[in-house]
OpenMM code with the backbone's topology and positions (N, CA, C; nanometers):
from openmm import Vec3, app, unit

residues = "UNK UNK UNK UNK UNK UNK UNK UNK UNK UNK UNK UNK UNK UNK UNK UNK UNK UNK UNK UNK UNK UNK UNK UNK UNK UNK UNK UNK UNK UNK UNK UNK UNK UNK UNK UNK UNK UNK UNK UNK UNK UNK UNK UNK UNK UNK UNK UNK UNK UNK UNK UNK UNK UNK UNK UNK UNK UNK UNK UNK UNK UNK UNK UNK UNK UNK UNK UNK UNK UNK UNK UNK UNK UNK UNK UNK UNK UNK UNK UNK UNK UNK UNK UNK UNK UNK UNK UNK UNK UNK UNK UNK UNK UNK UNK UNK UNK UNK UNK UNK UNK UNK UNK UNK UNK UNK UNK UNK UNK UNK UNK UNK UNK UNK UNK UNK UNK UNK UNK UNK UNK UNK UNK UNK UNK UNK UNK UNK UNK UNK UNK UNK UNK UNK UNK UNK UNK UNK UNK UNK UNK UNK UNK UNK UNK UNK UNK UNK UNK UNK UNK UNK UNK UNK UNK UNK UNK UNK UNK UNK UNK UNK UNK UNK UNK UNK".split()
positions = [
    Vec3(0.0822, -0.1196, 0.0000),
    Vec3(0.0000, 0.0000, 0.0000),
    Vec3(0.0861, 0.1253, 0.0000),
    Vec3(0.1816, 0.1208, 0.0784),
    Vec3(0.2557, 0.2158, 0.0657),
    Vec3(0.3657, 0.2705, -0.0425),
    Vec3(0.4427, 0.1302, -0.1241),
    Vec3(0.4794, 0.1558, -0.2741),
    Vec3(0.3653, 0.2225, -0.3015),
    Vec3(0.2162, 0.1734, -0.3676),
    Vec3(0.1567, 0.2397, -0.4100),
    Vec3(0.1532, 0.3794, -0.4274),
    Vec3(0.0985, 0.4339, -0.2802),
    Vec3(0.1034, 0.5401, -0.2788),
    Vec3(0.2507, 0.6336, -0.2693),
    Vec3(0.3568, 0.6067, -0.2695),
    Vec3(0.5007, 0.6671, -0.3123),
    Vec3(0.5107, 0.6707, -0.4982),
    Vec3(0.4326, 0.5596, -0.5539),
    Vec3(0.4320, 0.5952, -0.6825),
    Vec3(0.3030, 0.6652, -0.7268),
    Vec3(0.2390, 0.6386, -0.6615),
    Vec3(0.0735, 0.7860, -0.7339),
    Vec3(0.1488, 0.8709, -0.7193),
    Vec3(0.2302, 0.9505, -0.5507),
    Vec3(0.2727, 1.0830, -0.5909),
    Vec3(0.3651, 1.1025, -0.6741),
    Vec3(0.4900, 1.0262, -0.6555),
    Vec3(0.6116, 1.0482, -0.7965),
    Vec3(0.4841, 1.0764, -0.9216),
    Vec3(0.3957, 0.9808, -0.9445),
    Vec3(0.3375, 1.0288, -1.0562),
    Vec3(0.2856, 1.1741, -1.0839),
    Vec3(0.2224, 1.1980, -0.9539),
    Vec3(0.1568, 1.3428, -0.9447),
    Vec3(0.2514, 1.4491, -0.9387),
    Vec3(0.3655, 1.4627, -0.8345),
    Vec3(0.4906, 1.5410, -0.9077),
    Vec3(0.5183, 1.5800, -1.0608),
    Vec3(0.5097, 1.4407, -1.0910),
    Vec3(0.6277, 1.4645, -1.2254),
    Vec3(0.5232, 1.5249, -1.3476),
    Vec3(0.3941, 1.5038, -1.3087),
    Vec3(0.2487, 1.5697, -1.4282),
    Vec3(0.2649, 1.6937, -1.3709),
    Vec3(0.2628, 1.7441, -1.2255),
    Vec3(0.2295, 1.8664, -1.2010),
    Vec3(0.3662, 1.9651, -1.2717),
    Vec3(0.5167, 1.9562, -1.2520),
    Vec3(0.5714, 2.0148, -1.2162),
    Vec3(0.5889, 1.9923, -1.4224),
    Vec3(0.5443, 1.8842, -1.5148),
    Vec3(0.5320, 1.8982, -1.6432),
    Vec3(0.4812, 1.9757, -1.7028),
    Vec3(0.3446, 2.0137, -1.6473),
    Vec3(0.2290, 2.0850, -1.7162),
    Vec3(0.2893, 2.2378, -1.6703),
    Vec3(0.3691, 2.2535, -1.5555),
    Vec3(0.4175, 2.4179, -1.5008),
    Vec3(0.5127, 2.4310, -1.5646),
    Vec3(0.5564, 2.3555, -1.5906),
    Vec3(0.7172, 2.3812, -1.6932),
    Vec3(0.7394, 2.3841, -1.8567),
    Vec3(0.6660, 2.3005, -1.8545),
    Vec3(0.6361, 2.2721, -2.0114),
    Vec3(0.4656, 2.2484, -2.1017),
    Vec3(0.4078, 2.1866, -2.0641),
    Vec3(0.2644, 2.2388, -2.1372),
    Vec3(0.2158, 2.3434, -2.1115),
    Vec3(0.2001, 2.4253, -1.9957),
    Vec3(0.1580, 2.5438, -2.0063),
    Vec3(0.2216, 2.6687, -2.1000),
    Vec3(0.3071, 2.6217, -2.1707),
    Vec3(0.4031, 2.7477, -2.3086),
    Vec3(0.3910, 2.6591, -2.4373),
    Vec3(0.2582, 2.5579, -2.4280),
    Vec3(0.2221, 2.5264, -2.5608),
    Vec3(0.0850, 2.5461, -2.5645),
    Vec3(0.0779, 2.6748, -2.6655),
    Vec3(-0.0578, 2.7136, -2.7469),
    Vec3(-0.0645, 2.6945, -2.8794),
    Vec3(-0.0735, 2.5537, -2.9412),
    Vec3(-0.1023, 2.4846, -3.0833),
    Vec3(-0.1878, 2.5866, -3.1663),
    Vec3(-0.1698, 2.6395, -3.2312),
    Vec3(-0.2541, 2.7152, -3.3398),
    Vec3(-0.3645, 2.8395, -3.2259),
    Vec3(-0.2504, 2.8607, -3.1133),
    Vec3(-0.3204, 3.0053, -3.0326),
    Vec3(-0.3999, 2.9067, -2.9860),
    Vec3(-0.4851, 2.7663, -2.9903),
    Vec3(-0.5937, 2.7506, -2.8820),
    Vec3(-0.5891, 2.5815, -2.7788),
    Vec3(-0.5079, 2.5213, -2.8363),
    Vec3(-0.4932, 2.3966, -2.8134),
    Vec3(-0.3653, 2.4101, -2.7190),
    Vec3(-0.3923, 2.3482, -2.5977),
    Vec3(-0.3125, 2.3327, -2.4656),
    Vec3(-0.2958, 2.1885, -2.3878),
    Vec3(-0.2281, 2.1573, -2.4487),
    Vec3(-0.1710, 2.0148, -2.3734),
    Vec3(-0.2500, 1.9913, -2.2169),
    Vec3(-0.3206, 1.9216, -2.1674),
    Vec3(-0.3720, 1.9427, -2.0297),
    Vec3(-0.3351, 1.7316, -1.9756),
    Vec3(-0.2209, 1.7653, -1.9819),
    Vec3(-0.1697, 1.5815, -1.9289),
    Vec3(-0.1875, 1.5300, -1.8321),
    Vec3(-0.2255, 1.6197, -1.7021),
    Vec3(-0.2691, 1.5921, -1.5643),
    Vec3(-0.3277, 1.5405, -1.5166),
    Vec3(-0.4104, 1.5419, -1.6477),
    Vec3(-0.5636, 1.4615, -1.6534),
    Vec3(-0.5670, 1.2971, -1.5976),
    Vec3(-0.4274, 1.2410, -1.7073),
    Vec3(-0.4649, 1.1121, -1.7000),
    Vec3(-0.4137, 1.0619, -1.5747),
    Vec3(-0.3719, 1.1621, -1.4372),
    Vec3(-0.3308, 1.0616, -1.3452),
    Vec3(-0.4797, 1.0239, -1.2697),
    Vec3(-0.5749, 1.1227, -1.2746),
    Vec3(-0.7128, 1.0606, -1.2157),
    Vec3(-0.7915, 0.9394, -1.3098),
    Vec3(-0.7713, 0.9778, -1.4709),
    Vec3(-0.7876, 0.8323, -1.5344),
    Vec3(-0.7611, 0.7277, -1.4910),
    Vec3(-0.6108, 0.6807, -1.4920),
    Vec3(-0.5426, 0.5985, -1.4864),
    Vec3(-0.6361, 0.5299, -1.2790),
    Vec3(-0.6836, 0.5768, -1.2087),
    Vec3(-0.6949, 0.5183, -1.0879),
    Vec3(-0.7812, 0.4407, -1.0727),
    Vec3(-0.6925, 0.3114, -1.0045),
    Vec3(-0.7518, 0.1679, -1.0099),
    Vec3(-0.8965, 0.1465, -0.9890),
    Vec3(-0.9993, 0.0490, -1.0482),
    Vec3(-1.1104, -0.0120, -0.9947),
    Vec3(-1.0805, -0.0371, -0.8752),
    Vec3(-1.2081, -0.0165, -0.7707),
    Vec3(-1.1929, -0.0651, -0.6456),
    Vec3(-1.0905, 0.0823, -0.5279),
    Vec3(-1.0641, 0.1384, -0.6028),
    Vec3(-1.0374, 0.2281, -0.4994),
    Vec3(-1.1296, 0.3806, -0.4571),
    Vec3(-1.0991, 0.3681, -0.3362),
    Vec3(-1.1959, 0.4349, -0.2355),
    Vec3(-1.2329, 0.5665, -0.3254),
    Vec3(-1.3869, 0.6307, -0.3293),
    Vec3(-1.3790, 0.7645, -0.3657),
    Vec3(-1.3599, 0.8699, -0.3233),
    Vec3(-1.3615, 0.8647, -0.1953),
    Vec3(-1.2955, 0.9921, -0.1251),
    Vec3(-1.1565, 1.0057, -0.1681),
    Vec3(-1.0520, 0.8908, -0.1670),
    Vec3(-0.9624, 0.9189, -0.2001),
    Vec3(-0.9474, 0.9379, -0.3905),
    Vec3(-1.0314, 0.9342, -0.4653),
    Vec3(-0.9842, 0.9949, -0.5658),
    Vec3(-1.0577, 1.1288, -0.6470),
    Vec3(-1.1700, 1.1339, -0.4935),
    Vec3(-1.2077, 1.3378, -0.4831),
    Vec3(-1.0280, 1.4036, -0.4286),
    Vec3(-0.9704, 1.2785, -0.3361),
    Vec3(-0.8688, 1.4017, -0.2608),
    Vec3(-0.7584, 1.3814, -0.3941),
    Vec3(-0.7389, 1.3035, -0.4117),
    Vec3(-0.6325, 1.3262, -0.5053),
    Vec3(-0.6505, 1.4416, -0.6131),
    Vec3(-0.7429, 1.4427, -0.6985),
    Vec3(-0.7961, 1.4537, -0.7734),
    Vec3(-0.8027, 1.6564, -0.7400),
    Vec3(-0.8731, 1.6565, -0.6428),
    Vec3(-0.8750, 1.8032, -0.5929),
    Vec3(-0.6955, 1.8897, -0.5772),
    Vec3(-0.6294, 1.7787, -0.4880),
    Vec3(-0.5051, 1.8447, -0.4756),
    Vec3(-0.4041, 1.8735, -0.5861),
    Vec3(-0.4611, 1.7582, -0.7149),
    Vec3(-0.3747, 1.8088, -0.8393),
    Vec3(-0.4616, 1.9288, -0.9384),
    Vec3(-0.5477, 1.9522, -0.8945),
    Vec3(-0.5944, 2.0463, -0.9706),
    Vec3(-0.5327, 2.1629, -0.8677),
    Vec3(-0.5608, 2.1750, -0.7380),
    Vec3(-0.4937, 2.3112, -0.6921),
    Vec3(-0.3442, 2.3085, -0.7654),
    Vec3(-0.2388, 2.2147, -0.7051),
    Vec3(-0.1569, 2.2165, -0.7370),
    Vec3(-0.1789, 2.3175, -0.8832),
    Vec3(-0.1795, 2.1967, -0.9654),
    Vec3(-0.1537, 2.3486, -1.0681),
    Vec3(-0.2257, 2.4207, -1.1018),
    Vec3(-0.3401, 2.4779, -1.0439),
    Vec3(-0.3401, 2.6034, -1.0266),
    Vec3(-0.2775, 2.7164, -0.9665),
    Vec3(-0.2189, 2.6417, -0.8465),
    Vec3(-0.0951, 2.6730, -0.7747),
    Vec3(0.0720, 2.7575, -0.8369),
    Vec3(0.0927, 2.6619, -0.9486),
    Vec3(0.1560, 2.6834, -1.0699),
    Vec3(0.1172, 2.8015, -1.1932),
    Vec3(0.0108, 2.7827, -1.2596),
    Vec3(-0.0365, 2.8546, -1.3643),
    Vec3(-0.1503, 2.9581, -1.3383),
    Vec3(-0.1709, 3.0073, -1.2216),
    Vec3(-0.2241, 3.1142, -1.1972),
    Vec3(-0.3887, 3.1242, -1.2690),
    Vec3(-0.4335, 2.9886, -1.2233),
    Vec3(-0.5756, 2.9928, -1.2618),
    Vec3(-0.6639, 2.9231, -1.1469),
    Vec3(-0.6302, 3.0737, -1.0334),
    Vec3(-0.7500, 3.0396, -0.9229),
    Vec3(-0.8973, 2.9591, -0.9008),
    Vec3(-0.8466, 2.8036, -0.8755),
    Vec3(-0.9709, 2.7037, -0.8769),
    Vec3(-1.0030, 2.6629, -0.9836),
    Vec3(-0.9821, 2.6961, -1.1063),
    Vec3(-1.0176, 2.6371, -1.2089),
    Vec3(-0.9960, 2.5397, -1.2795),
    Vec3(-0.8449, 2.4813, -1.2455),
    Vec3(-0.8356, 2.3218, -1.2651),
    Vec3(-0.9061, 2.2457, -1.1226),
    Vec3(-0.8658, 2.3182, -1.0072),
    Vec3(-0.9205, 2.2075, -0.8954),
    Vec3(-1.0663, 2.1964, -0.9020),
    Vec3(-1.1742, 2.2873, -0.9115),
    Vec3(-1.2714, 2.2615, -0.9562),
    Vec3(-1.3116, 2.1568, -1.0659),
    Vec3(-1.2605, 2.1709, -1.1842),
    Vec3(-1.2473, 2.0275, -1.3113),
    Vec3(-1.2404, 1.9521, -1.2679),
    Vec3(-1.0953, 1.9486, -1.1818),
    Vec3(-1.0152, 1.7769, -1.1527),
    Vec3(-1.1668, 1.7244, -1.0762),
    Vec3(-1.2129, 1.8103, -0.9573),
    Vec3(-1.2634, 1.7453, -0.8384),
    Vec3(-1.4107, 1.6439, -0.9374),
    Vec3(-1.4210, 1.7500, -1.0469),
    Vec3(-1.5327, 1.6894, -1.1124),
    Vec3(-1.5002, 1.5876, -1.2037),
    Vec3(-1.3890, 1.5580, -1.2536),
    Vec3(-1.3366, 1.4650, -1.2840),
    Vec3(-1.3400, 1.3187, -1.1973),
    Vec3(-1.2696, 1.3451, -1.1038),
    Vec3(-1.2439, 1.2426, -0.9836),
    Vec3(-1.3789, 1.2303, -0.9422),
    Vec3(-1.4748, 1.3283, -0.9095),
    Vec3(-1.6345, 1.2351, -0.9002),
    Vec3(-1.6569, 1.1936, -1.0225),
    Vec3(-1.6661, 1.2002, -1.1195),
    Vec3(-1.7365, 1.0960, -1.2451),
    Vec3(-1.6556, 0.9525, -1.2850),
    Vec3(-1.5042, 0.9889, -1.2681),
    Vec3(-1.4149, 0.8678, -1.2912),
    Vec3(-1.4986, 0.7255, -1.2807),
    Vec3(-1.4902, 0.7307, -1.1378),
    Vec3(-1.5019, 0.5433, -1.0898),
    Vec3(-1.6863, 0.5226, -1.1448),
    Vec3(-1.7414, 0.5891, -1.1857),
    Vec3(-1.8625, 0.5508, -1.2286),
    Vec3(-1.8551, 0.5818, -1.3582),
    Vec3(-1.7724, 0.6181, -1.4531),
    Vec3(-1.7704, 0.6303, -1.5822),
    Vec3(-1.7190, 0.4974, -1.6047),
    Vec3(-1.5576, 0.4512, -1.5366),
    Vec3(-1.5345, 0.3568, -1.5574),
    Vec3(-1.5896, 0.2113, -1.5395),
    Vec3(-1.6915, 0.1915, -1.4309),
    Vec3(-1.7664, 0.1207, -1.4243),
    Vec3(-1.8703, 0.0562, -1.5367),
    Vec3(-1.8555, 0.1526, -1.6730),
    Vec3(-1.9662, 0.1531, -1.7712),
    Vec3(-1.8695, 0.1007, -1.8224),
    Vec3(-1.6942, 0.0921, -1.8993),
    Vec3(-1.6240, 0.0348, -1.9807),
    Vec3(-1.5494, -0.1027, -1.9117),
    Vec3(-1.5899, -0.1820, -1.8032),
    Vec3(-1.5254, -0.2582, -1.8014),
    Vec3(-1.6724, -0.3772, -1.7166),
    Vec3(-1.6005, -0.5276, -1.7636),
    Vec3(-1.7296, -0.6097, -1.6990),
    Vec3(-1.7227, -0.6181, -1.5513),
    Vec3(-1.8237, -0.6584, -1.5457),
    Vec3(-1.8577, -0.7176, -1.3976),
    Vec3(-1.7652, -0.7625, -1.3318),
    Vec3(-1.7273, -0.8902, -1.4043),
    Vec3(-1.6532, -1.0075, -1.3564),
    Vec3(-1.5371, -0.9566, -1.3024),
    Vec3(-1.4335, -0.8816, -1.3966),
    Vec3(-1.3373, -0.7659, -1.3695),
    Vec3(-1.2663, -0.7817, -1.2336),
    Vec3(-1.1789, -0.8060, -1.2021),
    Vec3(-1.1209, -0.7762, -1.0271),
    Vec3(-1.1897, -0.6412, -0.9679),
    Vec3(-1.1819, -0.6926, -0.8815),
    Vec3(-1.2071, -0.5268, -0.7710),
    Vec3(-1.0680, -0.4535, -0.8069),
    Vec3(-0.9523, -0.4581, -0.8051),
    Vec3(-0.8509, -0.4062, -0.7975),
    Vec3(-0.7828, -0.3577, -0.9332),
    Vec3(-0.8451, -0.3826, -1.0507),
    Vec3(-0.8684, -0.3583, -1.1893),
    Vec3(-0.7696, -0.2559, -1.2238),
    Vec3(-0.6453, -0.2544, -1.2664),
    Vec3(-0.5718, -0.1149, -1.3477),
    Vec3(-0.6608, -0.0763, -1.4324),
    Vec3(-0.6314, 0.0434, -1.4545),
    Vec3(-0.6886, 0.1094, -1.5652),
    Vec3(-0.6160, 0.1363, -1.6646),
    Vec3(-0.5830, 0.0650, -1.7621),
    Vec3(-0.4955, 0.0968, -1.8556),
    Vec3(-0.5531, 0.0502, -2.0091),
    Vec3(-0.4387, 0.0447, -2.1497),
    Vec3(-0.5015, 0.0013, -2.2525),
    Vec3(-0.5010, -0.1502, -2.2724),
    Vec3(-0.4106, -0.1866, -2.2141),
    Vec3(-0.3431, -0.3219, -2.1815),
    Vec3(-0.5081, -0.3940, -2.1287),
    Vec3(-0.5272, -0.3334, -2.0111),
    Vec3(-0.6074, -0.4358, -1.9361),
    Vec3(-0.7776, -0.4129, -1.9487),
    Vec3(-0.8017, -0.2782, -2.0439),
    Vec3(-0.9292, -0.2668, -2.0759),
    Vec3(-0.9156, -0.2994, -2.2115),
    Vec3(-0.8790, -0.2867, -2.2834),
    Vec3(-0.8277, -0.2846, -2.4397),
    Vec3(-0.8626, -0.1242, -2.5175),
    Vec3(-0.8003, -0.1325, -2.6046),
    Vec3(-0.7545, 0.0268, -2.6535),
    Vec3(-0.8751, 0.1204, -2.6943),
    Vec3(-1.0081, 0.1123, -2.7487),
    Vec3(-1.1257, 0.1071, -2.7891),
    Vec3(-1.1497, 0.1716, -2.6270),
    Vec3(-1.2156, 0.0652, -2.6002),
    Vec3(-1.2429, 0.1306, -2.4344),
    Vec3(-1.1949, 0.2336, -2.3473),
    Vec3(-1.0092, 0.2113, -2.3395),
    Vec3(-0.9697, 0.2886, -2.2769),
    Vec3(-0.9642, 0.4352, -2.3511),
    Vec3(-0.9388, 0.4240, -2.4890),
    Vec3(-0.9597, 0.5664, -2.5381),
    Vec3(-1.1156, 0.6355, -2.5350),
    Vec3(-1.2053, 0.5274, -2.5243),
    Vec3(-1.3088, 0.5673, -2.5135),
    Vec3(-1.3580, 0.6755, -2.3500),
    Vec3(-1.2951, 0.5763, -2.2734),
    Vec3(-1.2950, 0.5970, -2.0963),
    Vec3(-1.2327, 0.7800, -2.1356),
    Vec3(-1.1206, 0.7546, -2.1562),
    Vec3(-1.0582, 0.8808, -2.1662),
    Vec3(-1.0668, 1.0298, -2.2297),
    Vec3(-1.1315, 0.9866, -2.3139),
    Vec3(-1.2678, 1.0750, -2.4127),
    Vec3(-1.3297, 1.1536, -2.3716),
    Vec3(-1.4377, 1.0885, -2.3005),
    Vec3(-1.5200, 1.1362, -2.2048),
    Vec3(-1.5058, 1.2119, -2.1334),
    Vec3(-1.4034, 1.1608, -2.0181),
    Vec3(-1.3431, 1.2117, -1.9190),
    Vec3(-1.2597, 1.3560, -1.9465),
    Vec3(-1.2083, 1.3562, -2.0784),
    Vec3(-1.1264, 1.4571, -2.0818),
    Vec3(-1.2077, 1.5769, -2.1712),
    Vec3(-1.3181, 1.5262, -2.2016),
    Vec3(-1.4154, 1.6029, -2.2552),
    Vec3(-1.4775, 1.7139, -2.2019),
    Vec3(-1.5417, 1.6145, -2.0671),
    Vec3(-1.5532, 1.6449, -1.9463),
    Vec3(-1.4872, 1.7818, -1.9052),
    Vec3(-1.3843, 1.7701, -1.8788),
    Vec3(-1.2630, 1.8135, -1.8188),
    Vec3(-1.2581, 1.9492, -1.9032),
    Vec3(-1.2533, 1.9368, -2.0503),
    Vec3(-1.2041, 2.0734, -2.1015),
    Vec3(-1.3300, 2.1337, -2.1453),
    Vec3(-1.4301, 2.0763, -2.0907),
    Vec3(-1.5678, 2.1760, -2.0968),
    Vec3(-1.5695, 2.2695, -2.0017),
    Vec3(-1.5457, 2.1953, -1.8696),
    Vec3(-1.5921, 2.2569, -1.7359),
    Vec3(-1.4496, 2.3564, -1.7144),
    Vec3(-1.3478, 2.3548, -1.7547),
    Vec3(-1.2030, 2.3935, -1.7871),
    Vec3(-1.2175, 2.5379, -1.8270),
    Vec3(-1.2681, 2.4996, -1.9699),
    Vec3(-1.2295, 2.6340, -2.0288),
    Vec3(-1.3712, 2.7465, -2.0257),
    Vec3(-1.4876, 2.6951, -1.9482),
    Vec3(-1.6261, 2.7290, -1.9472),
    Vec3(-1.5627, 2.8267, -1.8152),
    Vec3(-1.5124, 2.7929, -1.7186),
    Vec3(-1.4779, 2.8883, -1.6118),
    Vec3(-1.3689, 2.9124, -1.6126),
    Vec3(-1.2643, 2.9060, -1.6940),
    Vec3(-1.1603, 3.0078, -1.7389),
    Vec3(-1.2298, 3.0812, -1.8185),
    Vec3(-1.2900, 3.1295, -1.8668),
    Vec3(-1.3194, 3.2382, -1.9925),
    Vec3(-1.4831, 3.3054, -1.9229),
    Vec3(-1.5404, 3.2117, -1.8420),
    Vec3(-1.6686, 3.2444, -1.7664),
    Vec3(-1.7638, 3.3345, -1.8627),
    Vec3(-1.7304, 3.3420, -2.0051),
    Vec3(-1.8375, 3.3815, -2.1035),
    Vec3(-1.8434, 3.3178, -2.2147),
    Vec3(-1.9804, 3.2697, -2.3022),
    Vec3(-1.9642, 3.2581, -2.4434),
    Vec3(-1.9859, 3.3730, -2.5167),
    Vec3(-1.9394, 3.4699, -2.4658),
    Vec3(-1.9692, 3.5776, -2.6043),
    Vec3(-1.8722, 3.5234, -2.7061),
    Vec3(-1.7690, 3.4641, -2.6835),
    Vec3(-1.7094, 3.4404, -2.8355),
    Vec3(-1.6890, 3.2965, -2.7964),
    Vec3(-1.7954, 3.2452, -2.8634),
    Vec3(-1.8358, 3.0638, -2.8876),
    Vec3(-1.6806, 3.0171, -2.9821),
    Vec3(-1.6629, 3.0984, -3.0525),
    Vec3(-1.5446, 2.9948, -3.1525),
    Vec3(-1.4096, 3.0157, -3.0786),
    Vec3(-1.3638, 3.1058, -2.9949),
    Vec3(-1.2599, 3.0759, -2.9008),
    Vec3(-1.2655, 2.9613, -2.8326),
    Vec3(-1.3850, 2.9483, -2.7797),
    Vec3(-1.4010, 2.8753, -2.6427),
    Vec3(-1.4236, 2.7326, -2.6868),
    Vec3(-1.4774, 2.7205, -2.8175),
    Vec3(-1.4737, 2.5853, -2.9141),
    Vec3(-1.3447, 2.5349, -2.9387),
    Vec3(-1.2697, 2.6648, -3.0202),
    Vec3(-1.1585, 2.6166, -3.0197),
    Vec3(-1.0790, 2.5511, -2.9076),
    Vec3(-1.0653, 2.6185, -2.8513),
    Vec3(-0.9573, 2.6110, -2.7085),
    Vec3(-1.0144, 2.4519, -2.6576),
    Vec3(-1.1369, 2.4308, -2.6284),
    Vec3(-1.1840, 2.2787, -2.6179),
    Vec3(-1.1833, 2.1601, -2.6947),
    Vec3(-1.2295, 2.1768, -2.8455),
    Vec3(-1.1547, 2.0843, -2.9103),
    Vec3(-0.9931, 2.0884, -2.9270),
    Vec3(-0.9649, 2.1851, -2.9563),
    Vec3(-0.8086, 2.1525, -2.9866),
    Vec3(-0.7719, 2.0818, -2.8360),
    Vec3(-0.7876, 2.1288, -2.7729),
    Vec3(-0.6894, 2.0525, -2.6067),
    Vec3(-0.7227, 1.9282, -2.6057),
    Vec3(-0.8783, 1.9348, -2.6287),
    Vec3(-0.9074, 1.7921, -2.6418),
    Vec3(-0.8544, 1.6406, -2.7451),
    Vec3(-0.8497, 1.7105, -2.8541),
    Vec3(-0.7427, 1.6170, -2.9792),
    Vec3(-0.6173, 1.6499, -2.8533),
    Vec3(-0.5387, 1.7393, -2.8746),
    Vec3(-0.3911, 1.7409, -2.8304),
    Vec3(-0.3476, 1.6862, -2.7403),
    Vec3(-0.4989, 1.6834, -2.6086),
    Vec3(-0.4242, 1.5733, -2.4853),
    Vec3(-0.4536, 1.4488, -2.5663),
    Vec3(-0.5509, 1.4328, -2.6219),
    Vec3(-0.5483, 1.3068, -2.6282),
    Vec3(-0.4640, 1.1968, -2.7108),
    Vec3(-0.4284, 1.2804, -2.8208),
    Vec3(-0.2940, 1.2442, -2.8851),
    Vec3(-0.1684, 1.1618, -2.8177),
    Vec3(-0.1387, 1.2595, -2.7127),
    Vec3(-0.0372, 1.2490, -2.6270),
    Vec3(-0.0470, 1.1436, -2.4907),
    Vec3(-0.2060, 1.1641, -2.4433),
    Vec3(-0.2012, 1.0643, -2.3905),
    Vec3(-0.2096, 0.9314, -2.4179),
    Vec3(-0.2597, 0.8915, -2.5977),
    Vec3(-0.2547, 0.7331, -2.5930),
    Vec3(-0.1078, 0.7399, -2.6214),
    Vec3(-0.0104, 0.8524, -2.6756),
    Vec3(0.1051, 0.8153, -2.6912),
    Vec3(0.1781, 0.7398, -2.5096),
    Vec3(0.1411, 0.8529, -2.4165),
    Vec3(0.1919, 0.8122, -2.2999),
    Vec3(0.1672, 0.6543, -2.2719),
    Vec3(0.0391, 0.6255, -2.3027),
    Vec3(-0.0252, 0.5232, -2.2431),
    Vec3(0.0584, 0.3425, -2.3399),
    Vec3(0.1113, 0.4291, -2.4444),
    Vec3(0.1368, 0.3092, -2.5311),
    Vec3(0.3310, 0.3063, -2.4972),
    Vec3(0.3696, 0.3570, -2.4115),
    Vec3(0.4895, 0.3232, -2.3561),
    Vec3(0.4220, 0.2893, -2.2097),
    Vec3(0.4074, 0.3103, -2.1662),
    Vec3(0.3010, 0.2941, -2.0204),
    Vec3(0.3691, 0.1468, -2.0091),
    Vec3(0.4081, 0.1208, -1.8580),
    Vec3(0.4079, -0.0476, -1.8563),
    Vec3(0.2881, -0.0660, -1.7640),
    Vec3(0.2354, -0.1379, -1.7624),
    Vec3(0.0821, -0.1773, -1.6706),
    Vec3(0.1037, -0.2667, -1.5768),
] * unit.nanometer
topology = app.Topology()
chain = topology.addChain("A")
for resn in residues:
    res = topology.addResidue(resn, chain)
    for name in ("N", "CA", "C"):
        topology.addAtom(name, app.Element.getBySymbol(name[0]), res)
């Protein structure tokens, strides 16, 4: 239990202090923003507790907000992230399934897990960029900025996920 949790945070470090260092100074065509942070609340196992992946989930969104100077507006996402997770994922994997289930492409298969991740990150750069910008007067910014992040993480994350060892 305790490896475990020494590798969630190395994980959560090394996304937070990524996205402050380096995705946050990539704006793809002015609207598309790498948002990789995402997949450490993806990635969390079937069978684990939900409080603990509201807390996780909350503290990496402060965190970098902490970083990129966008008061509550990832921790707000993440937290809504980390509540939909374990019941989104519940819809892409069977019954039978272990309680203790990774979440990966390996062990859901690739279809699914990009599917799982879709959603989730859909999710994510709705509620994201809806209260960063807190207006639609200009719908095609705010389109943009959501699809593009949305292709761009997701690009990157099946790339992550396909070196990923499970």
């Amino acid at each position: 239990m305790a490896i475990d949790t020494l590798k969630r945070l190395a994980v959560f470090v090394v996304l937070v202090l990524a996205q402050a260092l380096v995705f946050n100074h990539i704006r793809l065509f002015g609207y598309a923003t790498p948002l990789l942070y995402v997949y450490f609340t993806v990635i969390i196992p079937r069978g684990y507790p939900k409080w603990a992946t509201l807390l996780w989930s909350f503290a990496l969104g402060l965190c970098v907000d902490l970083f990129t100077n966008t008061p509550g507006v990832a921790a707000g996402s993440m937290t809504l992230v980390g509540l939909l997770q374990p019941y989104m994922l519940e819809l892409f994997i069977p019954r039978e399934a272990a309680a203790n289930m990774k979440v990966s492409a390996v062990e859901m298969g690739w279809a699914k897990f990009a599917t799982l991740t879709a959603l989730l990150m859909l999710v994510y750069c709705l509620v994201f960029f809806s209260l960063l910008m807190f207006t639609f007067i200009d719908l095609q910014v705010w389109g943009f900025s959501v699809l593009g992040s949305l292709l761009l993480t997701m690009v990157l994350l099946m790339a992550l996920e396909s070196v990923r060892k499970s």
